[in-house]
N, C-alpha and C positions, 0 to 999 in steps of 0.2 A: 470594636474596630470601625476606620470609617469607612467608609462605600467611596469606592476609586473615580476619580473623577475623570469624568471623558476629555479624549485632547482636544485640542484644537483641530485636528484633521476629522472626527469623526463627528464634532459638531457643525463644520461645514460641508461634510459631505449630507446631512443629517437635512440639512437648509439647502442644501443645492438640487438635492436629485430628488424632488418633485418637479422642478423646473427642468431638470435635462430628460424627462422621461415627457413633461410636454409640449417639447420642445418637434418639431414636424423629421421623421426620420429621414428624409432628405436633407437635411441640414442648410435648406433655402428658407426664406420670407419668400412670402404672396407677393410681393414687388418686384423680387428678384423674377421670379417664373414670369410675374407679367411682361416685364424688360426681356427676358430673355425672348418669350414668343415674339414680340413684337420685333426684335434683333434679326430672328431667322427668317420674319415673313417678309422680309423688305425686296424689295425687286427696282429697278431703275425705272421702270414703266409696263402698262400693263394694258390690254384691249382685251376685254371680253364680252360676246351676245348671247345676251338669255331669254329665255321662254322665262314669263311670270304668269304665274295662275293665283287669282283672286279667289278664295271661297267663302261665300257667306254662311249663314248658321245653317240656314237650309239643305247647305250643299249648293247651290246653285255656282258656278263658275264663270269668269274673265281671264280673257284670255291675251294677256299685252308681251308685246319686243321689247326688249331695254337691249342699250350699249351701253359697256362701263368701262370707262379711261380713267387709269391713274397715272400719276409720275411723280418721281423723287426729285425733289431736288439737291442743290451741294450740301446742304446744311442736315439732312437727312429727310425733311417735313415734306408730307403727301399733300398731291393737290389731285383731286376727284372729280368727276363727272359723268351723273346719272343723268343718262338721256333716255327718254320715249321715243320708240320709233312706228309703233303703232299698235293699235287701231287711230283711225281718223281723230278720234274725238281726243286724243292725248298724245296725239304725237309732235313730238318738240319739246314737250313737256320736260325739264331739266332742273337737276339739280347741283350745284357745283359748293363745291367744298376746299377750302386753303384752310390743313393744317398751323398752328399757329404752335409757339413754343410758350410754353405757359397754360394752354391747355382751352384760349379764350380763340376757337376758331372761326371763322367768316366762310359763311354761306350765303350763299345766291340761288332762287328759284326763279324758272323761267316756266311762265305755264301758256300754253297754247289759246292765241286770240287776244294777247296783253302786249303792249309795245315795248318794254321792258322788263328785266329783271328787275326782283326786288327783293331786296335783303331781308333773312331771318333777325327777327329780331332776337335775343338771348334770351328773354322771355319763353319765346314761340318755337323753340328746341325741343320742346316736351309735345307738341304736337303733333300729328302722323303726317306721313308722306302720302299726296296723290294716293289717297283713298288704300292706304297699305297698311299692314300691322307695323309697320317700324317707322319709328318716330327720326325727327331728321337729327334728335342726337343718336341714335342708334347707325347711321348713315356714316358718322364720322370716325376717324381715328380713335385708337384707344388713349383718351386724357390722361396719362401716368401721373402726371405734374399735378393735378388737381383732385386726385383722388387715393385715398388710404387701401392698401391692399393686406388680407388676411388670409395666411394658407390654412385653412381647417383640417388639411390632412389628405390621404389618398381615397379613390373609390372607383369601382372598375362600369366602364358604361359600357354595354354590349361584350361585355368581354376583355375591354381594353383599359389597363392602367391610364387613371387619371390623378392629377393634382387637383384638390377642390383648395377654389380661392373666391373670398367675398371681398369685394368693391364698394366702399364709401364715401360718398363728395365730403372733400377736405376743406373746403373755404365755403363761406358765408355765401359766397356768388353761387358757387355749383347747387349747395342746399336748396337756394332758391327757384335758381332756372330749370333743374334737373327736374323729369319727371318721374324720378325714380329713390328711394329711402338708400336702395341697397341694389347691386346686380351679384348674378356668382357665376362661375365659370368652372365647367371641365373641362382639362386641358393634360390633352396625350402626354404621355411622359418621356416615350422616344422621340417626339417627335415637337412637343413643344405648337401644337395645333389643337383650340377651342373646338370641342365637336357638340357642347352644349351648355346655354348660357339662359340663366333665368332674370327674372326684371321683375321687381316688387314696387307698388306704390307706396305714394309716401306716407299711407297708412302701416307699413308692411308686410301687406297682401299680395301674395302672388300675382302678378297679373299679365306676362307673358312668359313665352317657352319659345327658345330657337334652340335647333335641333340639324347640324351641321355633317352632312354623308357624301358616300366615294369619296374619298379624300386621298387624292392623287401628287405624287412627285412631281413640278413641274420645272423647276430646275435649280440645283444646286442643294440646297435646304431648305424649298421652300415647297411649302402644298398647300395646294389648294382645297375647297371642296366641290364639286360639281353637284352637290344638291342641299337646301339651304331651307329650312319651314321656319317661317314666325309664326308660333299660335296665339289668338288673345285666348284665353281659357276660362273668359266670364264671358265675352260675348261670341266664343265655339266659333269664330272665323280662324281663316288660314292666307301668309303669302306665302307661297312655292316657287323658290327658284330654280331654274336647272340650266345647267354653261350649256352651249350647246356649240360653241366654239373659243379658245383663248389663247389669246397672242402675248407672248412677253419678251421684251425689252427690244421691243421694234424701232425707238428712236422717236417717239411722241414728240411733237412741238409744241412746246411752251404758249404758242398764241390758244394751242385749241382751250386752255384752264382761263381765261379771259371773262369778264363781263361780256365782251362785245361779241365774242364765238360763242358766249350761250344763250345769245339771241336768236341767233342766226340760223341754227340747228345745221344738222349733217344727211 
């Protein structure tokens, strides 16, 4: 007798369903999750003042004001600005940021006792902020456009259902100027809000941890978090942020996202 030969149906189900079982039971891609956060966290404009606490390895602490303005514009693309409002020695101190579509944005730093702004170079993206753990690409929008998103699946932080997604620079330029191999992100699953995001060199060694809490409804579908830690975890520093006031869609004016207003300070 001959031995019955399998159909068609059972040699494709045979080849397919390794792939449909590792396939993410959400039935999303990592791009779609990231598009989607990025979709619900949008707001017309925004005013927020923070307490920032610096810590070094020691422990020892800094204690600085920031104000942060953003605003949307028609096309969708954020335009930012991190300003110092004190202590003496940094206050004015500013960072301004215009989203760009394509993923190539333009930043301006304005630092206290210089007679102008001066542009980040693409280069110097990979560098920290005013003596902070976050470098000034960590300052900006999330790149969709210039980077490969991978859902690895679910995982609960504190409790709370997350989506885990790793981030990759897609073009020759981001590999370059990026200071980072790889980022990953935990991101709520009701809610479509990053509560922890890791950053690897381009060795791919861990080398920071932010760490995203109170995570409050501020209006419509959109939350924020009112407390904010970057760790470096090789050199056991800390920045801490925490809102301690935020104002949304109050009608910001376009002159304040300016070269010449982030001179000027407020």
């Amino acid at each position: 007798m001959y031995a019955q030969r399998p159909s068609l149906t059972t040699l494709l189900l045979t080849a397919l369903l390794p792939l449909l079982f590792a396939l993410p039971a959400s039935g999303q891609t990592g791009v779609e999750v990231v598009k989607k956060q990025k979709e619900l966290s949008k707001t017309q404009d925004e005013l927020a003042s923070l307490q920032m606490v610096l810590v070094d390895s020691q422990g020892q602490k800094k204690e600085r004001k920031v104000t942060l303005y953003t605003k949307s514009d028609q096309s969708g693309l954020n335009k930012t600005l991190i300003r110092f409002t004190s202590p003496r020695d940094v206050e004015n101190t500013a960072l301004l940021t215009w989203e760009k579509k394509g993923g190539d944005d333009d930043q301006w730093i304005y630092q206290t006792g210089t007679d102008k702004p001066r542009r980040v170079s693409s280069s110097g993206k990979k560098n920290r902020f005013a003596g902070t753990e976050f470098s000034f690409e960590d300052l900006r929008q999330e790149p969709v456009d210039i980077y490969e998103y991978k859902l690895l699946g679910s995982e609960d932080v504190d409790g709370k259902a997350c989506y885990v997604v790793e981030a990759y620079p897609k073009t020759d330029k981001e590999k370059q100027d990026s200071g980072y191999s790889k980022r990953k992100f935990w991101i709520l699953k009701d809610i479509y809000f990053s509560i922890k995001r890791e950053f690897y060199d381009p060795s791919g060694a861990l080398e920071k941890i932010e760490r995203s809490s109170d995570i409050k409804g501020v209006v419509g579908s959109v939350y924020r978090a009112d407390k904010v830690e970057m760790e470096d975890i090789r050199k056991k520093t800390r920045t801490m942020l925490m809102v301690e006031q935020r104002k949304i869609n109050q009608g910001l004016s376009d002159q304040l996202f300016t070269e010449r207003e982030l001179a000027k300070g407020r």
